[in-house]
Steps between C-alpha positions, in 0.01 A plus 500: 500500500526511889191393704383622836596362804202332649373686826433307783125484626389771701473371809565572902793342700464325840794678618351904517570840641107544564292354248757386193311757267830677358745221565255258258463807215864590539550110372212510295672835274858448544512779725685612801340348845630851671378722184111297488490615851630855483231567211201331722611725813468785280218408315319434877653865610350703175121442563487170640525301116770294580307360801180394299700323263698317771217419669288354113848306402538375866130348458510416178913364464494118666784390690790299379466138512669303809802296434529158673728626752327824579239562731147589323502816690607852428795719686437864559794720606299799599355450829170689361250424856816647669525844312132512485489490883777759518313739263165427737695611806656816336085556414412464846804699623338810249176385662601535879729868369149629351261401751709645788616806349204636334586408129262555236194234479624423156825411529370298857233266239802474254709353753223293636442422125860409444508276862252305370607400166830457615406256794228307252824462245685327770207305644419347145892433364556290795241314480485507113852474412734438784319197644621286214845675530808282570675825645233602700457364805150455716637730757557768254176470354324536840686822603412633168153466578512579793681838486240567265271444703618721800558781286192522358317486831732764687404729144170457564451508814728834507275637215184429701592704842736801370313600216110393532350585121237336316781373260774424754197280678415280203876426385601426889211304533612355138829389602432350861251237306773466238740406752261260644416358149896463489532307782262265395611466144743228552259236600270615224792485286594121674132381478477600113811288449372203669147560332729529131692221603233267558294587198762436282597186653103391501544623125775249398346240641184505331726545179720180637152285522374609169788399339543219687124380385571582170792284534391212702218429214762493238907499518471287817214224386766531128741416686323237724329325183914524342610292815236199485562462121837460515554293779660591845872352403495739197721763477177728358346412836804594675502882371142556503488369862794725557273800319225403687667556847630830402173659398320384779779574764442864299113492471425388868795529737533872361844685657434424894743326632412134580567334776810216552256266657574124407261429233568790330911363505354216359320605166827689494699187430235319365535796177870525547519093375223580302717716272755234470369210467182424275271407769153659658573499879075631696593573808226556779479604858274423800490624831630841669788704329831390701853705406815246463732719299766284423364226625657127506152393357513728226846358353389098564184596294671698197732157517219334477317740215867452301494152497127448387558775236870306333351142579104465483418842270131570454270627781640527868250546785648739767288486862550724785329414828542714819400475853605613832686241547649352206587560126455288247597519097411216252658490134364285286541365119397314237825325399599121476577537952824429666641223701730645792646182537626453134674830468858509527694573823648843298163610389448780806220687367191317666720361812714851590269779345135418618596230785813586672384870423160468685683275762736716598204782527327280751215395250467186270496393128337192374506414083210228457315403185262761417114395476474448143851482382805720573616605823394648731767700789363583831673787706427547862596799706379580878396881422687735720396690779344824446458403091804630401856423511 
């Protein structure tokens, strides 16, 4: 028994002649893309049918889904503001011929009529459609409107002085305030964006600090409680540390970009070593934000992180101090200390990595006992001019 082919889902492409309507059913049926849009045109031509339906399955049909590599934006062919203003200046054309040479008041408010909707058309694709347009560019969107524009004042005005009527009055009148209204309609248009844009931005935030309520009073305090039971050296407390610093990176530093400023490159390393060794490196910072992207500082005190994480484990202290004039970094641990004196002449870490390192930057390094056990390494940096190097 043979089975049917499974249809794809009817749906519009991205890539369209005007709105994607026949291309999408012409998928949809298994149907010829030329033949779907033969049968609309004639469908449109006997009564106007065919352009109902386009328009109900052009509101109604969504779009195709963007790819990775493609653009969330759709491609129209059809330069539709462009024809409209063409088919507004052959109505103004039929407007100035009537007027002028004594044509029938009819056929003068069916041109009018026909000037109008044609300009309006043009007016509200560009700003509806081609604004978001790859292959349209802001220059053809503003002679759009603006041809529009023109045409609908020189039809008005021309209706107004060669033929004054009751009827002629109102619809010149009509489409003088129309072309006003158009002018203004892109920054209505603009200001509704920004007014859209910022609600829905206000929106997601409120969402973001709901959930990250709801959060903070139970994942994060989880996964808080998980790390004091089992002990900082723990491999449990590793990953839920690691866990912890990804939600709240998500919760509270959100998708702005943050900025490279030196503590900030330092609870970067400090969570770096954090996933590879099992230790629980707090790292906090005092005094004004200072940038030192690549700083010497930065490498002596990740050497300095590494070698409390693979010698003393546990909890390492990680202080930032800044002034005007100098920078300072303590790293601290909990482990049995080190004697600089008793290390070998090929161990390089301490002597090359955090003191030659700093030295050669112009700053210092000193490895003393720490307070209560452990050591403690002291970096010291004259902060550059202007904050930033």
């Amino acid at each position: 028994m043979t089975t049917l082919a499974e249809r794809p889902a009817l749906s519009r492409p991205r890539d369209v002649m005007l709105g994607g309507v026949c291309a999408g059913v012409a998928r949809h049926l298994g149907w010829s893309t030329r033949g779907t849009r033969m049968l609309a045109l004639a469908l449109a031509v006997a009564g106007g049918a065919g352009i109902l339906l386009y328009l109900w399955l052009w509101a109604l049909v969504p779009l195709d889904a963007p790819t990775s590599d493609e653009e969330p934006t759709v491609r129209r062919r059809i330069p539709a503001a462009a024809i409209s203003a063409a088919l507004a200046g052959a109505g103004a054309l039929a407007v100035l011929t009537l007027a002028t040479n004594g044509g029938n008041d009819r056929g003068l408010t069916s041109a009018l009529l026909a000037t109008t909707l044609a300009s309006a058309a043009a007016v509200a694709w560009s700003l509806g459609f081609d604004r978001h347009d790859p292959e349209r560019t802001a220059r053809y969107g503003l002679w759009a409107r603006w041809v529009s524009v023109g045409l609908l004042v020189v039809a008005g005005v021309t209706a107004l002085l060669a033929r004054p009527s009751a009827i002629n009055a109102v619809i010149g009148v009509g489409m003088v305030v129309l072309a006003v209204a158009f002018v203004a309609a892109p920054r209505i248009v603009a200001l509704t964006t920004d007014l859209e844009t910022a609600r829905t931005a206000r929106v997601r935030e409120e969402q973001r600090a709901e959930i990250a309520a709801h959060l903070h009073d139970s994942v994060l305090q989880t996964l808080a409680l998980i790390q004091n039971r089992a002990g900082p050296s723990s491999e449990v407390a590793r990953i839920a540390r690691a866990q912890e610093r990804e939600l709240r990176d998500w919760l509270f530093v959100g998708d702005e970009p943050t900025v490279a400023d030196l503590a900030t490159e330092l609870r970067q390393v400090a969570a770096a070593v954090e996933l590879d060794y099992p230790v629980r490196i707090d790292v906090v910072a005092a005094g004004d934000s200072i940038e030192l992207s690549g700083s010497a500082i930065v490498a002596a005190a990740r050497e300095a992180m590494l070698n409390a994480a693979r010698h003393a484990g546990g909890d390492v202290s990680v202080y930032l101090e800044t002034s005007p004039s100098a920078i300072d970094v303590f790293v601290r641990d909990r482990g049995p200390g080190v004697d600089l004196d008793a290390l070998p002449s090929d161990r390089l870490g301490i002597r090359e990595s955090i003191i030659g390192r700093m030295s050669r930057a112009g700053g210092t390094a000193t490895v003393r006992p720490g307070a209560g056990g452990g050591t403690e390494v002291h970096l010291h940096l004259d902060a550059p001019a202007g904050g930033e190097s």
